[in-house]
PDB file with SEQRES, HELIX, SHEET and CRYST1 records, atoms N, CA, C and O in Angstrom:
SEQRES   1 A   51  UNK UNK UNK UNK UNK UNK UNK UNK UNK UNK UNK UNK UNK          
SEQRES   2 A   51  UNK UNK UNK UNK UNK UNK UNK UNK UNK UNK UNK UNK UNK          
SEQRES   3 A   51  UNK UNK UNK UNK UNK UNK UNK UNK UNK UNK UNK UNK UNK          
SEQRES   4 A   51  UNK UNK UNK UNK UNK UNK UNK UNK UNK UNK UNK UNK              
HELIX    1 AA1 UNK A    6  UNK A   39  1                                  34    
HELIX    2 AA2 UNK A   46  UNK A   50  1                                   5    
CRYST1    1.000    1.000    1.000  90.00  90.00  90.00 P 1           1          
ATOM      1  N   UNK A   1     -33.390   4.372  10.389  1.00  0.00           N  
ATOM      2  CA  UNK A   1     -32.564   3.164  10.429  1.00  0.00           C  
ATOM      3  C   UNK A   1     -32.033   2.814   9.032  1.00  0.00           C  
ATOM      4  O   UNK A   1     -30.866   2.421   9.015  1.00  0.00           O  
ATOM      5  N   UNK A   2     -32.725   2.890   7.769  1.00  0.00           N  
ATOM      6  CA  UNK A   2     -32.448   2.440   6.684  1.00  0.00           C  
ATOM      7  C   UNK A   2     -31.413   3.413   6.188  1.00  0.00           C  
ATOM      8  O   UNK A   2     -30.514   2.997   5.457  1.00  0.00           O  
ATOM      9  N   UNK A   3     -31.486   4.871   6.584  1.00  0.00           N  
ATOM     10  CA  UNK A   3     -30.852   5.468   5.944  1.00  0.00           C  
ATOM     11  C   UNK A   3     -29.291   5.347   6.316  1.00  0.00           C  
ATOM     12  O   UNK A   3     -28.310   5.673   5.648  1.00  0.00           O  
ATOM     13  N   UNK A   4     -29.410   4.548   8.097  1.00  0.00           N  
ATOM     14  CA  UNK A   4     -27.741   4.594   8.896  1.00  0.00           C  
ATOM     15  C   UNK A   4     -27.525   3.945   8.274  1.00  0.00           C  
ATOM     16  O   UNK A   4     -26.337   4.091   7.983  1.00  0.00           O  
ATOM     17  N   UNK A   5     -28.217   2.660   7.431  1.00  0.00           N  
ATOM     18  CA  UNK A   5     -27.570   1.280   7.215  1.00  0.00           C  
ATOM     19  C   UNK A   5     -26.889   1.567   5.853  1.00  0.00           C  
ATOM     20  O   UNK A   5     -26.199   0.740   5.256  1.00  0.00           O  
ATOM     21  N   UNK A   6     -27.165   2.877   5.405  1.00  0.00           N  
ATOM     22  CA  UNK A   6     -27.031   3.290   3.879  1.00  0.00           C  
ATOM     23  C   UNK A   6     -26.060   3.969   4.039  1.00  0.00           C  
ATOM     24  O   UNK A   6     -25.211   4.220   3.184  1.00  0.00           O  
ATOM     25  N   UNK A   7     -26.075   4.219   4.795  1.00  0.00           N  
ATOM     26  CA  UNK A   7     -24.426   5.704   4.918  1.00  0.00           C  
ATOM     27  C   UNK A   7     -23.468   4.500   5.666  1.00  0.00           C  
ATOM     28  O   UNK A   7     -22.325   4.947   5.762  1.00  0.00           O  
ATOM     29  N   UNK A   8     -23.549   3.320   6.144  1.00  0.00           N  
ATOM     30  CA  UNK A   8     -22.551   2.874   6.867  1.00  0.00           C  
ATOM     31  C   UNK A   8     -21.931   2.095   5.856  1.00  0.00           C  
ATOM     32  O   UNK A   8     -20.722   1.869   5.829  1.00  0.00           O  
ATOM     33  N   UNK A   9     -23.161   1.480   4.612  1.00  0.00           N  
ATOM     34  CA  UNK A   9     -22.318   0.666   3.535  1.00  0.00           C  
ATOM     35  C   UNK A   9     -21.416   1.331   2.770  1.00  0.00           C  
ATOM     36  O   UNK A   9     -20.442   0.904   2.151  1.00  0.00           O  
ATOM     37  N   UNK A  10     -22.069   2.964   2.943  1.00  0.00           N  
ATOM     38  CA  UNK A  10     -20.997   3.786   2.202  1.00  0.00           C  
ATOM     39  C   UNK A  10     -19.397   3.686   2.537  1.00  0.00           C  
ATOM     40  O   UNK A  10     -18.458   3.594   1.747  1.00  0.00           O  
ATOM     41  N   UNK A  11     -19.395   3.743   4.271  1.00  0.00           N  
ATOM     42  CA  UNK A  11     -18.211   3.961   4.625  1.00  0.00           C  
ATOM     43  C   UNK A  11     -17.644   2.580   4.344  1.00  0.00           C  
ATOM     44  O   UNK A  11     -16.907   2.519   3.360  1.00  0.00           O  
ATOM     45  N   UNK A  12     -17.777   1.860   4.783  1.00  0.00           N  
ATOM     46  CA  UNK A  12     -17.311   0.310   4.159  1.00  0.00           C  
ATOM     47  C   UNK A  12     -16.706   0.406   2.608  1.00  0.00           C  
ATOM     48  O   UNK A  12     -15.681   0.020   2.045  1.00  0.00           O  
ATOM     49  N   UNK A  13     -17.642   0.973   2.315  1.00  0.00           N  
ATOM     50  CA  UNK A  13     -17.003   0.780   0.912  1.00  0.00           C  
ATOM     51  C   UNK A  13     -16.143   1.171   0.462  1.00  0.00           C  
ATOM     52  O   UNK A  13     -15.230   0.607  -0.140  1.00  0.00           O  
ATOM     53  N   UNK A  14     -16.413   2.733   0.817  1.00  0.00           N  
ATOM     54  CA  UNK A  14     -14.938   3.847   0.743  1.00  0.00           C  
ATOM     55  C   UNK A  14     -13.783   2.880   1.644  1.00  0.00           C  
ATOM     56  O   UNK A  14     -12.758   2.767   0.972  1.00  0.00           O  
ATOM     57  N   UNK A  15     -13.707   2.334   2.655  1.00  0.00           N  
ATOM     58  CA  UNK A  15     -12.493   1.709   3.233  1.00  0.00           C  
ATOM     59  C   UNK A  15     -12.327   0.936   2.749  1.00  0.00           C  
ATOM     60  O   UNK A  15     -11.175   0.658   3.081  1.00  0.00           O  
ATOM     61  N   UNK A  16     -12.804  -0.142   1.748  1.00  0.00           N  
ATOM     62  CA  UNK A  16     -12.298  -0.617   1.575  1.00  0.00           C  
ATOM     63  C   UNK A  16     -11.696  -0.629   0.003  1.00  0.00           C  
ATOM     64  O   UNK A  16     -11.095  -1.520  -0.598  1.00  0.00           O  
ATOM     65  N   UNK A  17     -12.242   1.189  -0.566  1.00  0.00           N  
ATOM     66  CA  UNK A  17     -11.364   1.212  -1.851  1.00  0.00           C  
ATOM     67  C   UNK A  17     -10.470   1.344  -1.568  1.00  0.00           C  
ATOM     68  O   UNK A  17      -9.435   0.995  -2.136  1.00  0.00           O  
ATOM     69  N   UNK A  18     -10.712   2.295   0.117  1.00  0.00           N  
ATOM     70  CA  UNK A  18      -9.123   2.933   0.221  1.00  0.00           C  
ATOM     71  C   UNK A  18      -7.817   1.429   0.455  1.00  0.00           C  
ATOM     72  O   UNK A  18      -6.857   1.237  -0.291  1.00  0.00           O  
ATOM     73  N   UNK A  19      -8.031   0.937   1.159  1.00  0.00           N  
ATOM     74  CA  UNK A  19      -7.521  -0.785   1.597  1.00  0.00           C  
ATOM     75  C   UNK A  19      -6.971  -0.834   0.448  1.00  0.00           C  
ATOM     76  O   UNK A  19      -5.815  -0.427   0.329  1.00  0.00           O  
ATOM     77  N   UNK A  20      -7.930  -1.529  -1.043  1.00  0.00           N  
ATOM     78  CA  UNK A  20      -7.343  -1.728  -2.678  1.00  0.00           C  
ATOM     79  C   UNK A  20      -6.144  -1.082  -2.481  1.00  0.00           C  
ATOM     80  O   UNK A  20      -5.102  -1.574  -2.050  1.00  0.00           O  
ATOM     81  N   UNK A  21      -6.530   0.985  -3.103  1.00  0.00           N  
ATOM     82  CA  UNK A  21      -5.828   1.683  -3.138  1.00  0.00           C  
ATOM     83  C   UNK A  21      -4.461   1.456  -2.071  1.00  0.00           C  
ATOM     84  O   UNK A  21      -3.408   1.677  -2.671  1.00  0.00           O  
ATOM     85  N   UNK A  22      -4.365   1.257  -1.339  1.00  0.00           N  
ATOM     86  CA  UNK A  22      -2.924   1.144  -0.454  1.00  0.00           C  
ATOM     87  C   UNK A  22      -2.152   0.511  -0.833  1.00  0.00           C  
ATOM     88  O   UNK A  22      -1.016   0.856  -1.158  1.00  0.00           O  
ATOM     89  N   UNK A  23      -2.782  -0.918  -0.880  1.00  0.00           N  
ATOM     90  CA  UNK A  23      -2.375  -2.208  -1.553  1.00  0.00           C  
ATOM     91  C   UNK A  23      -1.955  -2.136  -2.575  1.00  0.00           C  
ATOM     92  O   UNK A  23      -0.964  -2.864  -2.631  1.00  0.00           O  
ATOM     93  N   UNK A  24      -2.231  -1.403  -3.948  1.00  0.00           N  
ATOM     94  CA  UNK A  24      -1.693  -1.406  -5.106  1.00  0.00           C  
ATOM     95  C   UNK A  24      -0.705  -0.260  -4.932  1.00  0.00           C  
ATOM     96  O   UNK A  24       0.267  -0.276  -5.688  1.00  0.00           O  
ATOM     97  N   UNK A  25      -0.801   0.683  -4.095  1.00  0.00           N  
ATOM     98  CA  UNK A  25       0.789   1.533  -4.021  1.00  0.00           C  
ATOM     99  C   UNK A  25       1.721   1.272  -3.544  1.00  0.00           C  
ATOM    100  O   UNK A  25       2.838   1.676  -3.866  1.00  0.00           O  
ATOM    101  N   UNK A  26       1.305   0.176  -2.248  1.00  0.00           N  
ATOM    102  CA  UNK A  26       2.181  -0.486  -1.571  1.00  0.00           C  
ATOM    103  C   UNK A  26       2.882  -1.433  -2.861  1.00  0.00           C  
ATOM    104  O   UNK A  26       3.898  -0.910  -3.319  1.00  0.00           O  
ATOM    105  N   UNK A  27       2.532  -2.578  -3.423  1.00  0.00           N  
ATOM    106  CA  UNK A  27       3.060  -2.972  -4.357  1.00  0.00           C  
ATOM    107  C   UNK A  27       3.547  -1.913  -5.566  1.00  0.00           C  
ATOM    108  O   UNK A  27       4.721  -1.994  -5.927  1.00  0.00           O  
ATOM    109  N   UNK A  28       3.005  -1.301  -5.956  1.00  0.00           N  
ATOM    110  CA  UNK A  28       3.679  -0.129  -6.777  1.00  0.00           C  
ATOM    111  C   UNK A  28       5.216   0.130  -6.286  1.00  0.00           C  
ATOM    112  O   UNK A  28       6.235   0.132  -6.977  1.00  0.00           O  
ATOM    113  N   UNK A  29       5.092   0.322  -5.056  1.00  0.00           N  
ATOM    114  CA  UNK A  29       6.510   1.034  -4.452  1.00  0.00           C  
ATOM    115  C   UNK A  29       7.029   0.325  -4.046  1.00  0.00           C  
ATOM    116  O   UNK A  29       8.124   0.600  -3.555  1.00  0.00           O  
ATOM    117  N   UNK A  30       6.403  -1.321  -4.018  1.00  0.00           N  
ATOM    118  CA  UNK A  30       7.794  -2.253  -3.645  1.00  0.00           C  
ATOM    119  C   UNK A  30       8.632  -2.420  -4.765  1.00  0.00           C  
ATOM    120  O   UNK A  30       9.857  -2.508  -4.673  1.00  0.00           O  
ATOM    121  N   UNK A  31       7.775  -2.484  -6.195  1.00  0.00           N  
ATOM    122  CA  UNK A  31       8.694  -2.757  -6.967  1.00  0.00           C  
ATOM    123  C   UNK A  31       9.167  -1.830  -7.781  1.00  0.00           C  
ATOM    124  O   UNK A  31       9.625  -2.167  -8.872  1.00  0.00           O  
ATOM    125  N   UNK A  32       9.137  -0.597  -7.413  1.00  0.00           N  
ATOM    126  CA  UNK A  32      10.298   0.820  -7.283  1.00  0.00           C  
ATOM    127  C   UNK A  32      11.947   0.572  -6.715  1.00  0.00           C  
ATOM    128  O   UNK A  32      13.108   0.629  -7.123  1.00  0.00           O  
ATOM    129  N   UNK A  33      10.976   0.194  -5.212  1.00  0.00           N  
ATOM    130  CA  UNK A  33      12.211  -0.159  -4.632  1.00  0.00           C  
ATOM    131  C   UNK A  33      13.145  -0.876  -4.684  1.00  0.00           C  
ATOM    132  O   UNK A  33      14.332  -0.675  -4.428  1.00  0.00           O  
ATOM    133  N   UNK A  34      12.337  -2.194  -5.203  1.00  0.00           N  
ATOM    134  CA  UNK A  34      13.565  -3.765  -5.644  1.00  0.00           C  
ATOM    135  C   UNK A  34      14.366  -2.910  -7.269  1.00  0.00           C  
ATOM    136  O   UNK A  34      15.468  -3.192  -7.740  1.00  0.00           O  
ATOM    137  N   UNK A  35      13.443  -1.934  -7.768  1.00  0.00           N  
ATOM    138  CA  UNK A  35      14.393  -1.714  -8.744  1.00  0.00           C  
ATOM    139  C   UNK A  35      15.600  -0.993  -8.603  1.00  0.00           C  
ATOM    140  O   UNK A  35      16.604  -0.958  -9.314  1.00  0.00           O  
ATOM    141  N   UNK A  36      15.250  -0.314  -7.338  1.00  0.00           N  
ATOM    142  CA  UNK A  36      16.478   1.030  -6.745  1.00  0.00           C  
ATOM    143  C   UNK A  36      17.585  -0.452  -6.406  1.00  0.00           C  
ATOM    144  O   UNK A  36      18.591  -0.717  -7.064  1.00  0.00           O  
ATOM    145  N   UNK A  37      17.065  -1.245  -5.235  1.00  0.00           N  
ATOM    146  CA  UNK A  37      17.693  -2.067  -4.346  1.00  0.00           C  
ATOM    147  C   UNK A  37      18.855  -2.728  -5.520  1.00  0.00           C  
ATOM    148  O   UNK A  37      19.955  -3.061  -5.078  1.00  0.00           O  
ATOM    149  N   UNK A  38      18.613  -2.871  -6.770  1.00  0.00           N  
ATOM    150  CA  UNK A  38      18.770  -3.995  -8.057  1.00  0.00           C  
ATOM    151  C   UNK A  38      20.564  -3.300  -7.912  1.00  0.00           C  
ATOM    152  O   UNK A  38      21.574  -3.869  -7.498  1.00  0.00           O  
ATOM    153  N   UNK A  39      20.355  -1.701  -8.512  1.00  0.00           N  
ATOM    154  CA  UNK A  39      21.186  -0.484  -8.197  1.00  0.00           C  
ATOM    155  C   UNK A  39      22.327  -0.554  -7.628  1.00  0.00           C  
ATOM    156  O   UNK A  39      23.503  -0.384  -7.949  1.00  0.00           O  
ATOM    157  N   UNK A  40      21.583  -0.917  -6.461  1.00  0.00           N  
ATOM    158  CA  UNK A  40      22.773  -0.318  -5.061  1.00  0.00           C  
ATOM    159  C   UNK A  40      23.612  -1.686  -5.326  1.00  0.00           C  
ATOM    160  O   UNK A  40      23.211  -2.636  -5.999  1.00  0.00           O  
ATOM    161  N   UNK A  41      25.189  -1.558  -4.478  1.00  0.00           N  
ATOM    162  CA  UNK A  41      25.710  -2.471  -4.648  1.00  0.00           C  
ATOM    163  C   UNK A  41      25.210  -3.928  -3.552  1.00  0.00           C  
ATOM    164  O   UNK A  41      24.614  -3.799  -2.483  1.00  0.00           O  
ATOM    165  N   UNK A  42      25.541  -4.938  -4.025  1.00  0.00           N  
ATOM    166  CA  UNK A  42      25.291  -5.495  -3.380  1.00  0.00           C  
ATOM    167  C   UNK A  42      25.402  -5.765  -2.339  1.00  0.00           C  
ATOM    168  O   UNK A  42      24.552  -6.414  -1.729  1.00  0.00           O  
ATOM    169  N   UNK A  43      26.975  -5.151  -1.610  1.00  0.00           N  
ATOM    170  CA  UNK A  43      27.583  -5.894   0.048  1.00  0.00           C  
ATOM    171  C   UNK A  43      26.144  -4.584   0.807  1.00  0.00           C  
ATOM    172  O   UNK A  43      25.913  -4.675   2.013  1.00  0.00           O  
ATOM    173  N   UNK A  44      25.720  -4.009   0.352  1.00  0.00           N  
ATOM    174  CA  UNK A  44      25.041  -2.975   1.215  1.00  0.00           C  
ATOM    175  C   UNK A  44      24.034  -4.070   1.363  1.00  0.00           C  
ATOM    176  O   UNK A  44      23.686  -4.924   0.549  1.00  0.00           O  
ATOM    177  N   UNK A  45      23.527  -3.775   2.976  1.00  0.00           N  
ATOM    178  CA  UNK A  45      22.047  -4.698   3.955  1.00  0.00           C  
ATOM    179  C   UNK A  45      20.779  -4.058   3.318  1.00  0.00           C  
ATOM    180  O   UNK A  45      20.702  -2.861   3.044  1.00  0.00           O  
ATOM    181  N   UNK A  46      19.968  -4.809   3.147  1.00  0.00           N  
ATOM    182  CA  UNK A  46      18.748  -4.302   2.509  1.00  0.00           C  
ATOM    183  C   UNK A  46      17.505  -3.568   3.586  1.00  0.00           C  
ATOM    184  O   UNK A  46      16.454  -2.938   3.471  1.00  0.00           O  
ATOM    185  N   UNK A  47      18.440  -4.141   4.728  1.00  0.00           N  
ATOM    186  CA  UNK A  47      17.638  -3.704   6.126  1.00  0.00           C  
ATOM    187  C   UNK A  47      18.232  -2.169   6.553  1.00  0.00           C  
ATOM    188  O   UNK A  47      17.489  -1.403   7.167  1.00  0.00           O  
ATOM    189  N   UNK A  48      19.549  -1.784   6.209  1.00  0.00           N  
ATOM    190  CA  UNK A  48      19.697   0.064   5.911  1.00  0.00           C  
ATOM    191  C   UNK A  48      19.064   0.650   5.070  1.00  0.00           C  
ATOM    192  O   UNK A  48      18.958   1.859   5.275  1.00  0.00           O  
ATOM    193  N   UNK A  49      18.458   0.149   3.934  1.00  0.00           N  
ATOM    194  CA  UNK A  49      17.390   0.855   3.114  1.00  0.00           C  
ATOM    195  C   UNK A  49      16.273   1.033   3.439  1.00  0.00           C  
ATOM    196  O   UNK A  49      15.659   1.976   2.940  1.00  0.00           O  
ATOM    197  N   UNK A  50      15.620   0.129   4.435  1.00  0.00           N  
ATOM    198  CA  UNK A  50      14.756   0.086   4.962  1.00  0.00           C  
ATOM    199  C   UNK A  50      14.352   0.758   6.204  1.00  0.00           C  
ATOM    200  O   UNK A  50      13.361   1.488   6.165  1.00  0.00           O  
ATOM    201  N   UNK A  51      15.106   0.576   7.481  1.00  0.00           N  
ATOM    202  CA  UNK A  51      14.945   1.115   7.832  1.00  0.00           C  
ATOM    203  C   UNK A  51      14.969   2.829   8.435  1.00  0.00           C  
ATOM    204  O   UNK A  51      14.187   3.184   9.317  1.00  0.00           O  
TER     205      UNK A  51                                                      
END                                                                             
């Protein structure tokens, strides 16, 4: 039992570096993108870049 409870905090933990990790690339690459978006001309929809 002690040892499941030990390998399960593991996985928790790893998910939730990975979670951090997303989160800071996700922001990483938003503000990639607002810099591309800055770029493009303006009459262009920001919702064709997107999607």
């Amino acid at each position: 039992m002690d040892t499941g409870n030990k390998d399960e905090l593991k996985m928790w933990t790893s998910i939730r570096l990975c979670a951090i990790e997303s989160k800071e690339s996700k922001m990483q690459g938003h503000k990639e993108s607002s810099k591309v978006r800055h770029n493009w001309k303006p009459k262009l929809n920001t919702t064709t870049l997107l999607g």
